[in-house]
N, C-alpha and C positions, 0 to 999 in steps of 0.2 A: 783599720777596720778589715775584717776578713768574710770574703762573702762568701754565703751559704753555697751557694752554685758549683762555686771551686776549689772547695775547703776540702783536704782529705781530714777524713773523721775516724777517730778509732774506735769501731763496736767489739764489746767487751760482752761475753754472759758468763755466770757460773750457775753450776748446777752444785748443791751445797747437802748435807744430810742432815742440816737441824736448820732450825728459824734465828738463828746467829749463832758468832762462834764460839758463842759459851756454852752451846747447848750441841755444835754438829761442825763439820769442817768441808772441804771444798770439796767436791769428788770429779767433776772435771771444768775446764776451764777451756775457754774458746774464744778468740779473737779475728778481725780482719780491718781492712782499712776500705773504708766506701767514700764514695765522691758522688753529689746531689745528681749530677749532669754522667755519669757512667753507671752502666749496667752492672759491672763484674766488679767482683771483690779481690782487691790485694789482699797478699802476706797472708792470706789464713793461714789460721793453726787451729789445734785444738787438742788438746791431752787432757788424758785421766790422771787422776791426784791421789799419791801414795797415801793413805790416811796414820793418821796416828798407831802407834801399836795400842791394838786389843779394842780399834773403833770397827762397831758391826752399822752395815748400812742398812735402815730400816726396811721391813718387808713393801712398808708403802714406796719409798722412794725407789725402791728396784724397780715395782710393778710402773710407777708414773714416767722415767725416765730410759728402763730397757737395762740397766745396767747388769752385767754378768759377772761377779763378784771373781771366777775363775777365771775368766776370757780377761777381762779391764784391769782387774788388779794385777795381772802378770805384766802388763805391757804400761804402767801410769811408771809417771815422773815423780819425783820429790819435789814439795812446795816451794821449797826454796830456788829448784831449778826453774820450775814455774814462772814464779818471779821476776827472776832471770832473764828470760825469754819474754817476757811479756815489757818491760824495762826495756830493752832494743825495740819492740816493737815501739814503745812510745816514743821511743829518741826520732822515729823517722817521721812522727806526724808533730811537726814544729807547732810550739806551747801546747801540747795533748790536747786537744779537743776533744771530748771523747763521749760519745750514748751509749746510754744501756738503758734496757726494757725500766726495769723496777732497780734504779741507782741505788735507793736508800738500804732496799735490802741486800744489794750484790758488794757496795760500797764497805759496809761494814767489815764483811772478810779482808777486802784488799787492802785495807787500811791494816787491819790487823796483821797482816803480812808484812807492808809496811813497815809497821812497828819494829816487829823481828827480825827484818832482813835491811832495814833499812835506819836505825833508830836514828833521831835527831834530824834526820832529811825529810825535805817538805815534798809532802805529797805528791804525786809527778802526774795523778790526772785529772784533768778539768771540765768535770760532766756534767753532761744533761742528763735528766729523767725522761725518758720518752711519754713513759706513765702519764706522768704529770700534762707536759707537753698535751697530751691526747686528750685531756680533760678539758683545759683552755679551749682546744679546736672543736672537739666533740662532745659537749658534753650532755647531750642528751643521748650519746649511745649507750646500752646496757650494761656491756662491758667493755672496757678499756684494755683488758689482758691483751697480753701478746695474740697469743692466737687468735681470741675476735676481732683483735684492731687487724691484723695483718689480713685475714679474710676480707675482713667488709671492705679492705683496697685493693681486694685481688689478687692474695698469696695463698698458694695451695700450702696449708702447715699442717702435718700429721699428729697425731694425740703424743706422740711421746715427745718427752721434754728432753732433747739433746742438746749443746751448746751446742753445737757444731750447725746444727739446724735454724736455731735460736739467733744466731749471728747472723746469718743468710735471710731470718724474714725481719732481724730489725734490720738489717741495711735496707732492704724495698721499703719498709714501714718510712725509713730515714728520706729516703730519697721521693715518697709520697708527701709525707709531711712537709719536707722545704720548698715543691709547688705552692701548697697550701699556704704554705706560712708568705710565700713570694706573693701568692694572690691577696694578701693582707697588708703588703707592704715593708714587711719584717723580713732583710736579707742576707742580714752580717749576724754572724756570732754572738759579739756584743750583744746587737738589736734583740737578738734571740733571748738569751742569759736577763737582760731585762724586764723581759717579758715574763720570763719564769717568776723572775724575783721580787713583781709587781702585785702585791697583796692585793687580790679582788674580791666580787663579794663570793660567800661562802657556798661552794657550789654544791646544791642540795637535790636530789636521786627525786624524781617526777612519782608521782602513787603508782603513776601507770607507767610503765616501759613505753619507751617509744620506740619503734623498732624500724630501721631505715627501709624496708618494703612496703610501701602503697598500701591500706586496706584495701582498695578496688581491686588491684591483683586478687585475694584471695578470697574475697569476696562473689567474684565472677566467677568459680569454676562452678561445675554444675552438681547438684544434689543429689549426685548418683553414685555407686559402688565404685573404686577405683583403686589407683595408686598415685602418689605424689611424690614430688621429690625436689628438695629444698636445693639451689642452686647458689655455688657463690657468683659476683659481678664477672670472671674469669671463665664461666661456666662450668666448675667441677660441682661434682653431685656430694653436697653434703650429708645428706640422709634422706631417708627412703621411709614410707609409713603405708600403712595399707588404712580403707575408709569406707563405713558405709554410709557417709556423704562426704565427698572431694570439700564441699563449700563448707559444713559445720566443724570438720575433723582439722582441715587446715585452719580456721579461725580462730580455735581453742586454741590452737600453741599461742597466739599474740593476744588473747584478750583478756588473761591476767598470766600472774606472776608461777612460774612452775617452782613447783616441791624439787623439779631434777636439777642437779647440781652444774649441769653442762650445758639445763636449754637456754639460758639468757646467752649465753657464748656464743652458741651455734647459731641464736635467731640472730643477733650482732649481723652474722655474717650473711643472712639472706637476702638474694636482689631480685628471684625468680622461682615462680614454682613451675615445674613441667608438669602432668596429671594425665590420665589415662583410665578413662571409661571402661568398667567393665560389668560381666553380666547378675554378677551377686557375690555376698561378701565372702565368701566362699574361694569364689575365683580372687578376689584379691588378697585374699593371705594368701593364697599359692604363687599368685601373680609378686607379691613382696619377697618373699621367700628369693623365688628367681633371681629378682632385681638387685637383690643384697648382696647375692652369693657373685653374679657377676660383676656390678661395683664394685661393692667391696667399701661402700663411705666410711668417711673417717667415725660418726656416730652412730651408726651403728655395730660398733665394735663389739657388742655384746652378741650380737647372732651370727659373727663372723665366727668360722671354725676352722683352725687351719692344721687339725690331723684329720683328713679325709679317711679316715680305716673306720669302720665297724667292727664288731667284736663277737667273736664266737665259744659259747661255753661250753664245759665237758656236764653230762648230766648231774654230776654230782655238785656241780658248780663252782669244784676247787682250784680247776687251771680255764683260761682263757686262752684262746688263737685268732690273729685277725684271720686266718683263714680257714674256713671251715670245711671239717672232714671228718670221718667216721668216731671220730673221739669229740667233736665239736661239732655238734650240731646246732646249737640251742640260743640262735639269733636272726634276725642282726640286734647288736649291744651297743648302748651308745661306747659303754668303755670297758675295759677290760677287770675294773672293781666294780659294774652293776650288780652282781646275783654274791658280793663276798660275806654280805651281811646273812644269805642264804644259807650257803658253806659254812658259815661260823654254828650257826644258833642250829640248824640237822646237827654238827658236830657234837653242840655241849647240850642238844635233848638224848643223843647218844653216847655221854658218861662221859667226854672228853675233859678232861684238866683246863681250868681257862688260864689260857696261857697268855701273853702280850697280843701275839698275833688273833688271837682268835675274838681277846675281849674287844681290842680296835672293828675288826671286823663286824662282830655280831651288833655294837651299837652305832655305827655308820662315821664314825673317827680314824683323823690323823694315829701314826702311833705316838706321836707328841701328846697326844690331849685324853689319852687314856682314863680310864676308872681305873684306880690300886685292886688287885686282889678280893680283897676282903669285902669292899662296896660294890662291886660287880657281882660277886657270889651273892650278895644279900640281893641286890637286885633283880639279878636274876629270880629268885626264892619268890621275891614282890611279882616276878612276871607270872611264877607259876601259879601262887595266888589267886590272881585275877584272873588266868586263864590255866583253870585244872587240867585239860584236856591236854594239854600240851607236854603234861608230865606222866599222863596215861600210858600203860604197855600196849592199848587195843591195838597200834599201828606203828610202823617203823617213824624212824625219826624225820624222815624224810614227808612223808603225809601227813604227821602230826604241825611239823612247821608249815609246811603249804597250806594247809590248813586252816591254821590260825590267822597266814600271813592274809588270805584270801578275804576272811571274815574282818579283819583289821581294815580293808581296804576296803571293803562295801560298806562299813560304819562311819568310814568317812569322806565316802562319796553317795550324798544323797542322788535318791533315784532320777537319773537325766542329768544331775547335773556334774560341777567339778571337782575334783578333788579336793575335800577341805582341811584347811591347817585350824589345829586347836588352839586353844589357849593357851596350853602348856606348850606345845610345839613354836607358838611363836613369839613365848618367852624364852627358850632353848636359846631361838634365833638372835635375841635383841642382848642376853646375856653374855658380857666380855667375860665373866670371873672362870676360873677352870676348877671351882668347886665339884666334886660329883656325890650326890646322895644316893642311896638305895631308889628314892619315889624317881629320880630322873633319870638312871640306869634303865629302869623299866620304860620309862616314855619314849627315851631314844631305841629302843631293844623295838617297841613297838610299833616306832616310827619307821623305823631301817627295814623291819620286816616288809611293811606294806608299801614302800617305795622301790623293794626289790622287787615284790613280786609283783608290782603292776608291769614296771621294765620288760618280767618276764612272759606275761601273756602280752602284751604290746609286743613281743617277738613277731608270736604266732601271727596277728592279727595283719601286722605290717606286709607279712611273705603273702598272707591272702590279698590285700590290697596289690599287693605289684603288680599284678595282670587280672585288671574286674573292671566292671561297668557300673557308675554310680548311676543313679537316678533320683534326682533330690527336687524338694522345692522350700527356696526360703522361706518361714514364719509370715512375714507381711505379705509375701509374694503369692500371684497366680499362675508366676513361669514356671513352668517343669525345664528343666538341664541337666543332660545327659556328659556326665565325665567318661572318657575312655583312657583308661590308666596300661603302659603298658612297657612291660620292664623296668617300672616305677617313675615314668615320666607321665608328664602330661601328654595324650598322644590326640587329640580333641575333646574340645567343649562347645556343645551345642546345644538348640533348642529340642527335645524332647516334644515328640506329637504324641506318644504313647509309653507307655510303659511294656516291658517286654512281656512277654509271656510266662510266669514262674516254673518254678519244676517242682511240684512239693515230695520229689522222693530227698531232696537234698539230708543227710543226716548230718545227726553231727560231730560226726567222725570227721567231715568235711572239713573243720580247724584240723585238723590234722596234716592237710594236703596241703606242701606248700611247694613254691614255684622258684625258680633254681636262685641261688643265692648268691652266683659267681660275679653277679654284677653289681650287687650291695657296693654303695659306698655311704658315707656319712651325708653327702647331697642327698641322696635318694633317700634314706632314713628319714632327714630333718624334714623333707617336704611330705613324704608320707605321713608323718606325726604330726603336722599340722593340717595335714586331710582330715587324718583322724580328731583331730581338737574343732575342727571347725563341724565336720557331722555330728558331733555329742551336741555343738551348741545347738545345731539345727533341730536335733530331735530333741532337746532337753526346752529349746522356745515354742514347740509345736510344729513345726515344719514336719514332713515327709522326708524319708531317707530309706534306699534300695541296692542292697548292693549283689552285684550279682559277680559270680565268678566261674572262669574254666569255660565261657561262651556264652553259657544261657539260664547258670543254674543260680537261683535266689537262695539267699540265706534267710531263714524263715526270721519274720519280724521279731518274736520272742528272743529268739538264739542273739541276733543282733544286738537289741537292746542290751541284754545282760555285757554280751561283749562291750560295749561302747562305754559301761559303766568301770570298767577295769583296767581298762586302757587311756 
């Protein structure tokens, strides 16, 4: 008998490009040897795997795992060396006792190895499934994956799927489990593999999630505007949500089942909310914002940005600079292709030849995913169609596009409210095939346009906002709350006894006037564009909104409004 306690164990993961290996092959491989009763991990390894000639690693599995197709493939090993190496490491854990997360699917390759490096020799490792495992012990939690089991025990695991990482939280996973498994009575190998092997009854998924935090925890915070933030048992901060009630916004995540593919995972791994009161909903998207950028959680990856440059355009909008100067005025950008869709289509209303570069540009495309020639030209024919003016000499090419672009983007943002996506645009979206017709050259031409040039008065708007005085009052609300915004920071927020005084000589040339640009970064942008997203909701639910700039001077309510609608 070999007890659990003292057993070196050998954790095995691969990271693989297909769902077996008749379909994808290994791309790296990662081992180490762990013992229940120590901390640290022997003999790690971990290497990238020379792939087959003429195998391409799919776009998904780069994005899921990090892998750099020029950096990993110059420095991987050949399978068979793999192998190899991985063969000594078994020789030193006496009769391989061996876990791994999801055996049945990582089993399959090495076997396959095996076969080829090995033929007629009997298998050389002797695994558990951890998976499985985790289901006998847990099986009322939502997810059993790696990353939620390893969370909800207290391993900090980042979203990308490396072995090397992979190996590091099943060994804590390993050495949490053989407690467990010790507090049951089960403490030898054998005893274990028993257990596995022990057909029970059929373990069947609850209607309702059960999620290992307390309803009373979130239950209890208070029904007030905030910020929250999902904590694992270890205290790291797994995600960050902004609320205009702490108590209803947290309880939606756990009181049914999410459409998002990552919230059962992430709830898995919840033991604590932290929340923070604040004075309108207003203040917490700002107040989230903040909290993101300086975290950094693992789930909220999608409002993580990590080129902090903004972008500045030349008028004509055909070159970009993140730094802005006499030829580059016309920002801050979130990136340096915002305004190209602009540059394409001024171009081919002024006789231009559509060339690759310009057809990509003008309908908001990859150069991968282009329209041919001949369906862009017709397309185009379909945009002028629909919109004569645009083919007009009354104006240069440059006004006749803005133009258009402008009226495109007020038809599909109704007044107050948010920009809306059509039918056809969010069939575009939902559409894998890379067919292009004439009718869909036009939608995208028309889409591209009106998404550039919001970007591009959202410029102007943002440089006004950098240094001005908000004066708002939430929809439900009686509070008036004074923002003081300054070099694009939040520089306070308080109660408002009055509102200021107007100026009504303001003109409005005043969009014109903006305030220096040299401190732009991508923070400052994001938070300012979500100032901006959160006043449209204010005035578009009936609230009040006042923004005054340059000390004292009011942007007349009319002039605002129209702006709020374009931005």
């Amino acid at each position: 008998m070999r007890a659990l306690a003292e057993l070196d164990v050998l954790i095995v993961d691969c990271q693989t490009t297909g769902a077996s290996p008749a379909f994808g092959a290994v791309l790296e491989l990662a081992w180490g040897v762990a013992r229940a009763n120590r901390e640290s991990i022997a003999e790690l390894e971990s290497h990238f795997i020379a792939l087959p000639p003429g195998h391409v690693v799919p776009e998904q599995v780069i994005r899921l795992t990090g892998y750099d197709p020029d950096r990993d493939a110059a420095r991987a090993i050949a399978d068979e060396e793999a192998w190899q190496r991985l063969r000594r490491a078994v020789a030193h854990a006496e009769g391989a006792p061996t876990a791994i997360h999801y055996a049945r699917f990582e089993l399959a390759f090495l076997r396959e190895w095996a076969a080829r490096f090995e033929p007629g020799a009997e298998f050389p490792l002797d695994a558990v499934c951890m998976h499985a495992l985790a289901r006998r012990l847990y099986p009322d939690l939502p997810r059993q994956s790696l990353r939620a089991l390893a969370g909800f025990l207290g391993h900090g695991l980042d979203l990308t799927r490396s072995s090397l990482g992979h190996v590091e939280a099943t060994a804590f996973v390993w050495r949490k489990l053989c407690a467990e498994l010790a507090g049951r009575g089960i403490e030898t190998w054998e005893a274990l593999q028993e257990l596995l092997a022990t057909r029970g009854p059929p373990l069947k998924k609850p209607k309702k999630p059960k999620y290992p935090i307390l309803p009373a925890r979130y239950k209890s915070l208070p029904n007030e505007p905030g910020v929250y933030r999902f904590l694992r048992s270890n205290g790291d901060v797994l995600y960050v949500g902004k609320a205009t009630s702490l108590s209803k916004r947290t309880a939606s995540h756990f009181s049914a089942r999410s459409g998002k593919q990552l919230a059962p995972e992430m709830l898995t791994q919840v033991s604590d909310i932290q929340a923070e009161v604040v004075a309108s909903a207003l203040e917490a998207a700002l107040l989230e914002h903040e909290t993101i950028t300086r975290l950094r959680p693992p789930y909220n990856v999608q409002l993580v940005t990590a080129d902090r440059r903004v972008w500045y355009s030349a008028r004509d909008f055909e070159s970009a600079s993140a730094i802005p100067d006499e030829a580059h005025e016309i920002g801050p950008l979130p990136s340096e292709y915002s305004l190209r869709a602009l540059a394409a289509q001024i171009a081919l209303a002024g006789g231009a030849e559509p060339n690759a570069r310009l057809r990509a540009g003008a309908v908001g495309v990859s150069d991968l995913w282009l329209p041919d020639e001949a369906v862009f030209r017709a397309g185009w024919l379909e945009l002028t169609r629909r919109h004569p003016e645009l083919a007009a000499n009354t104006a240069s090419p440059r006004k006749r596009v803005l133009a258009l672009a402008k009226r495109l983007l007020l038809e599909r943002t109704p007044r107050g409210g948010e920009n809306d996506t059509t039918a056809a645009d969010a069939k575009d979206e939902r559409e894998k095939s890379t067919a292009w017709d004439p009718e869909r050259v036009a939608r995208h031409l028309e889409r591209a346009a009106a998404q550039a040039y919001q970007v591009y008065r959202r410029a102007r708007w943002l440089r006004l906002l950098q240094n001005s005085d908000i004066v708002y009052r939430e929809p439900t609300s009686t509070r008036l709350r004074l923002l003081v915004v300054r070099n694009g920071r939040l520089s306070e927020a308080l109660d408002a006894t009055a509102t200021r005084t107007p100026n009504p000589a303001v003109e409005r040339g005043a969009l014109h006037a903006t305030a220096s640009s040299d401190d732009f970064d991508r923070e400052i942008y994001d938070r300012l564009r979500i100032l901006s997203t959160e006043l449209k909701r204010i005035q578009r639910d009936g609230g009040t909104v006042a923004v005054y700039w340059g000390g004292s001077r009011l942007l007349p309510a009319a002039l605002q409004a129209g702006i709020l609608r374009l931005v």
